[in-house]
C-alpha positions as CSV (number, residue, x, y, z in Angstrom):
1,X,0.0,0.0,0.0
2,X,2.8,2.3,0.0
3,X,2.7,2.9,-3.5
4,X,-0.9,3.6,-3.8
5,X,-0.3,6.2,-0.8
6,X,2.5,8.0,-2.8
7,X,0.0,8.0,-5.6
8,X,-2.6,9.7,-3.6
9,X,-0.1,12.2,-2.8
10,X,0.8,12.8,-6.2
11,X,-2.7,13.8,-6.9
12,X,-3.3,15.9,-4.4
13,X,-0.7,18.0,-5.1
14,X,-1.4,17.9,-8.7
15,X,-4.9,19.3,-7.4
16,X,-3.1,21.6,-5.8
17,X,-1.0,23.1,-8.3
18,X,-3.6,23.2,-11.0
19,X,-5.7,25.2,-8.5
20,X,-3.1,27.5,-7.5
21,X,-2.5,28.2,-11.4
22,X,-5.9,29.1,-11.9
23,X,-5.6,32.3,-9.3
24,X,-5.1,35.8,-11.3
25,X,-2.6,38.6,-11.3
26,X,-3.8,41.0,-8.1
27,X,-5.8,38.2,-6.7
28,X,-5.2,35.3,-3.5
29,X,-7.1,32.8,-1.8
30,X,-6.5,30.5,1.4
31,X,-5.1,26.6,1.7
32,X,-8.0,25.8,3.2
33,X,-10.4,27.3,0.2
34,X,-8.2,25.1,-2.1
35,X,-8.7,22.0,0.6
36,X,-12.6,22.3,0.4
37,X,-12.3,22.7,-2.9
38,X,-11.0,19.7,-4.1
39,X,-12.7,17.9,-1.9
40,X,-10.2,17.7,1.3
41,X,-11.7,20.5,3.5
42,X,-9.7,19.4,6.7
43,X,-6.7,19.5,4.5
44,X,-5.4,23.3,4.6
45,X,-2.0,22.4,6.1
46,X,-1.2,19.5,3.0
47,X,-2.3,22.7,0.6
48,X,0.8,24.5,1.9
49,X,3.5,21.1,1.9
50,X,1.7,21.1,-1.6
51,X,2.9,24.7,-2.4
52,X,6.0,24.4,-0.5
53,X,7.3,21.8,-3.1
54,X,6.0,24.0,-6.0
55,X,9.3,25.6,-6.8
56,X,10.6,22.3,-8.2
57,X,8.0,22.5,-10.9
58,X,9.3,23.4,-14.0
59,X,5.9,25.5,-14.9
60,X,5.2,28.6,-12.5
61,X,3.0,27.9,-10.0
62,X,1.9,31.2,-8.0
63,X,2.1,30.2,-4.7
64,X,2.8,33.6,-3.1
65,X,-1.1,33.7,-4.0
66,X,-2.0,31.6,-1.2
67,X,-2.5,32.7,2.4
68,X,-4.2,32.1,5.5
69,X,-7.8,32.1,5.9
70,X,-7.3,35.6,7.7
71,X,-5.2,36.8,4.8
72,X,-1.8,36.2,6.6
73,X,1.2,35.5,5.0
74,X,1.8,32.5,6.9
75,X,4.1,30.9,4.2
76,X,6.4,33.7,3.8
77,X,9.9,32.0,5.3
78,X,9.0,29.1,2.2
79,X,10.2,31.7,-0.6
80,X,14.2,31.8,0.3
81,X,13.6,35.3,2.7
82,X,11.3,36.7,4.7
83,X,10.0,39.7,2.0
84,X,10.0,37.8,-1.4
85,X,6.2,36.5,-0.7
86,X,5.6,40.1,0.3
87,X,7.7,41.6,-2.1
88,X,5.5,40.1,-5.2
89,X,2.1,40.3,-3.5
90,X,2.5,44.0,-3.2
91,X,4.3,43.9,-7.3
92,X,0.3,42.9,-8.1
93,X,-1.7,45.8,-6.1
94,X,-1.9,44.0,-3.0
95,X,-1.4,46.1,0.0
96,X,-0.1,44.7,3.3
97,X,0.8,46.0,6.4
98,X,2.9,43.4,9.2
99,X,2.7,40.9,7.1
100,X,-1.6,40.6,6.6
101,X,-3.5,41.9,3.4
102,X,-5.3,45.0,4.7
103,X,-7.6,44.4,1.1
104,X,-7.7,40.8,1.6
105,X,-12.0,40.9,1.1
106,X,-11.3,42.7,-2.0
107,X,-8.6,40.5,-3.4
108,X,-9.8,37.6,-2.1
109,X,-10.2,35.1,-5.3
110,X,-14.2,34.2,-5.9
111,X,-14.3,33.2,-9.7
112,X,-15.6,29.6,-10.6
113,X,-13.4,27.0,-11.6
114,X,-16.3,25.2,-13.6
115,X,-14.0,24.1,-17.1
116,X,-10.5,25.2,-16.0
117,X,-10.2,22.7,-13.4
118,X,-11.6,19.1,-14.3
119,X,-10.6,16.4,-11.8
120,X,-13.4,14.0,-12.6
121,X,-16.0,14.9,-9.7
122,X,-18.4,16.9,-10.5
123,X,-20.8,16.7,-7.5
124,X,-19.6,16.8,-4.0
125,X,-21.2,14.6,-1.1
126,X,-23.8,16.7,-1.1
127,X,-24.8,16.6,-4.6
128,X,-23.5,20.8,-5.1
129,X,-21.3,21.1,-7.7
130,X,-17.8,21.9,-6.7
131,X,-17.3,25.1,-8.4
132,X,-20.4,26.1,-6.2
133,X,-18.6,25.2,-3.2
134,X,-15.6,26.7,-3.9
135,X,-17.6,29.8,-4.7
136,X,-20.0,30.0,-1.9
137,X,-16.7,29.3,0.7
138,X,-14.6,31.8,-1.0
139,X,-17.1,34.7,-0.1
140,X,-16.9,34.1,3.3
């Protein structure tokens, strides 16, 4: 069973990743948005192990993108220094102030990921559609 556990790893940061893609220029979200998201709600912390591996991708993933659920930049020692997460947040119109988006409502990330992001599941346990989900837990 080893194997099939590295497997399920795999995907879940392949999840990840193709997620964290989706985000736009001047835009975040949170780990735990992308956990429920993809169907792993209690799962926030795995979302950031996910993104902390993302600079050996050859594509760019935007991981700076991601933050807490309070729109702290909890992963900001993963990018080599202390200001580079900072550093490119603010490069996209994002203002921050010790190290928490103070327009984090505003540029929190509510668009659907209905076509872009096709992992096979198309209803969640409770028979919503996961671009809904993602949706209606973005705008909290």
């Amino acid at each position: 069973m080893p194997h099939q556990k590295q497997t399920e790893s795999n995907d879940f940061f392949e999840k990840v990743f193709r997620v964290t893609q989706l985000i736009p220029y001047g835009r975040v979200t949170s780990y735990g948005a992308i956990a429920r998201y993809i169907g792993t709600g209690r799962s926030a912390r795995m979302v950031g192990w996910a993104l902390n591996t993302s600079h050996k991708r050859p594509e760019f993933i935007p991981a700076h993108r991601v933050v807490n659920r309070n729109g702290l930049l909890t992963g900001k020692l993963h990018f080599g220094n202390s200001s580079t997460m900072r550093q490119l947040l603010e490069n996209e119109g994002i203002i921050i102030e010790d190290d928490q988006i103070i327009n984090f409502k505003e540029k929190f990330w509510t668009q659907r990921l209905i076509s872009h992001f096709n992992h096979g599941v198309t209803q969640s346990a409770h028979g919503v559609s996961r671009s809904y989900d993602f949706v209606a837990l973005m705008c909290h």
